[in-house]
C-alpha atoms as one frame of an Amber mdcrd trajectory, in Angstrom:
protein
   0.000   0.000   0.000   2.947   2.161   0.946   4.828   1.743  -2.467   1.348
   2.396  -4.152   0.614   5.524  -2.259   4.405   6.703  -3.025   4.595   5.495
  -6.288   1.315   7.771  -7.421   3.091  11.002  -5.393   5.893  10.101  -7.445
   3.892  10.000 -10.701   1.735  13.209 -10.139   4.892  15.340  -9.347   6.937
  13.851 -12.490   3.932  14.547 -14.929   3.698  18.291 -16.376   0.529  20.044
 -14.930  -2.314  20.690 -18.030  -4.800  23.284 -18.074  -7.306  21.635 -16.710
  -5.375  21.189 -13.590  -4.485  24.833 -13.280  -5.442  26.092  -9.444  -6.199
  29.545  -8.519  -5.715  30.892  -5.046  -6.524  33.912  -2.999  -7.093  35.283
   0.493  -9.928  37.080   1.037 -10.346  39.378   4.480 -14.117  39.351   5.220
 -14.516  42.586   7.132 -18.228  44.257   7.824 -19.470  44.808   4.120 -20.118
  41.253   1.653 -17.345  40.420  -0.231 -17.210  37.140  -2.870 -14.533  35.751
  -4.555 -12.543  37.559  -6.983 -13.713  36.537 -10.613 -10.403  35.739 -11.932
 -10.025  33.390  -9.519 -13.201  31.664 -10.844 -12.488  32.755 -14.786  -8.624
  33.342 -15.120  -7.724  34.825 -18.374  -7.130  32.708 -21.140  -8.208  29.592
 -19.237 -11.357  26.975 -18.760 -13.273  28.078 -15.785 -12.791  27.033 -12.428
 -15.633  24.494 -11.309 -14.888  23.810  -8.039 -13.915  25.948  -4.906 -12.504
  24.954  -1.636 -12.186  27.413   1.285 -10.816  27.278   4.564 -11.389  29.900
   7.075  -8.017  31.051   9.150  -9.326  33.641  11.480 -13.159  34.682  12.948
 -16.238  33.198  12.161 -18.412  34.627   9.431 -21.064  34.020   7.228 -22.023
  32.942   3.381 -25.003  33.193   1.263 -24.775  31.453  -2.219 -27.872  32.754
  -3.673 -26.941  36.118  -4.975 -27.948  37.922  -1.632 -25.523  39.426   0.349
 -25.264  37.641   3.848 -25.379  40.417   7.218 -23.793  39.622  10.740 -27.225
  37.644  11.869 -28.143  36.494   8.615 -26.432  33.290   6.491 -24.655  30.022
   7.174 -22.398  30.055   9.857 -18.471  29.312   9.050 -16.494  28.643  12.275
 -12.183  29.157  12.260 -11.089  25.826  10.894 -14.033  25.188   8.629 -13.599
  24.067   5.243 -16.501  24.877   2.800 -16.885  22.994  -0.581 -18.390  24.964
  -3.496 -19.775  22.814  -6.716 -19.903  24.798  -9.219 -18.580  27.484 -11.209
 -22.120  29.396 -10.941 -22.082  29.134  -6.791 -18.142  30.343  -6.587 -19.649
  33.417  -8.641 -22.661  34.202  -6.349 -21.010  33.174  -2.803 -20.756  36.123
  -0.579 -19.159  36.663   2.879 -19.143  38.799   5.617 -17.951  38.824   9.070
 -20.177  38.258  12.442 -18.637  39.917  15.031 -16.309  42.563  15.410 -12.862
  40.196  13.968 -11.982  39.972  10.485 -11.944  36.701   9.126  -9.529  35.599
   6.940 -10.295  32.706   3.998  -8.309  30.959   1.966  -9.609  30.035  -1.598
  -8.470  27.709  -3.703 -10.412  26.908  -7.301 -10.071  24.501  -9.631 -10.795
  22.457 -12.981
């Protein structure tokens, strides 16, 4: 199992990257006004759009809406620090917004891909 597991590490770092596996990153501070995620992070220039999202949250709880309405303090799904949040589709990673619930910034780190 161990040579297996080693032996595909080996194999994915070896192998050039395409552009379907390009990954786009950011950090995002979610202060007191909605903020979403960048859209070249979701589009980048010149290649396929990103599809799927996953983002971790570093620092202060906030919340998301993913239906095109900007979340408030009170108002949204709850993210706690440490959370990791999944998102689908290319059309969600548009539409996600974020905002803080308390008084602390929180901090999220994005990463999108093919």
């Amino acid at each position: 199992m161990r040579r297996l597991l080693l032996c595909s590490l080996v194999v994915a770092l070896v192998l050039p990257a395409r552009a379907s596996d390009h990954v786009t990153f950011e950090q995002i501070t979610v202060a007191a006004t909605a903020i979403g995620i960048t859209s070249t992070i979701t589009n980048p220039s010149g290649l396929p759009q990103q599809n799927r999202c996953v983002a971790r949250l570093e620092t202060a709880q906030i919340r998301y809406r993913t239906d095109s309405v900007a979340p408030t303090s009170t108002v949204g799904m709850v993210l706690e620090v440490g959370d990791v949040l999944t998102i689908t589709t290319n059309e969600d990673a548009r539409r996600i917004r974020f905002i803080r619930t308390g008084s602390t910034s929180g901090v999220l780190s994005v990463e999108c891909y093919r």
